[in-house]
C-alpha positions, 0 to 999 in steps of 0.5 A: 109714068114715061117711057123714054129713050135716050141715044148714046152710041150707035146700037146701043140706047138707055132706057128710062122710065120715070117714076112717081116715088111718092105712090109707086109700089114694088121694087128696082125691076132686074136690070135696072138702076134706081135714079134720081135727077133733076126734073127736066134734065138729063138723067144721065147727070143724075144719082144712082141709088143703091135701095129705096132707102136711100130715097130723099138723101139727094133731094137737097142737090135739085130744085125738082127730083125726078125718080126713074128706073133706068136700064141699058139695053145694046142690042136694040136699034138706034130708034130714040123716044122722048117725052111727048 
């Protein structure tokens, strides 16, 4: 799993935590969008799922999809965290 964060505007940033769909277990934490994007890519371009359901109905647009949670937050800092 990866915690990231990705700048958009000044105070305010996008959290995204990647996800291995095929072994995670629980459910879309409060506040968070289910995505799916290309690996390696933005997740910002990718598709917001609306459950667990919809898992796979996009897989045919992207050679590698990548699954993540991802959240807003505009009150924390500027500070911006990528993948190591």
């Amino acid at each position: 799993m990866y915690n990231g964060y990705i700048r958009l505007r000044k105070r305010e940033k996008i959290m995204i935590t990647n996800i291995d769909i095929n072994t995670f277990n629980g459910s879309i934490p409060p506040a968070h969008d289910l995505v799916v994007y290309e690996k390696g890519g933005d997740a910002l371009d990718g598709f917001t799922l609306y459950g667990f359901d919809e898992v796979g109905i996009f897989e045919g647009n992207l050679l590698v999809p990548q699954y993540c949670f991802m959240s807003s937050d505009h009150d924390i800092s500027g500070y911006v965290k990528k993948e190591q």
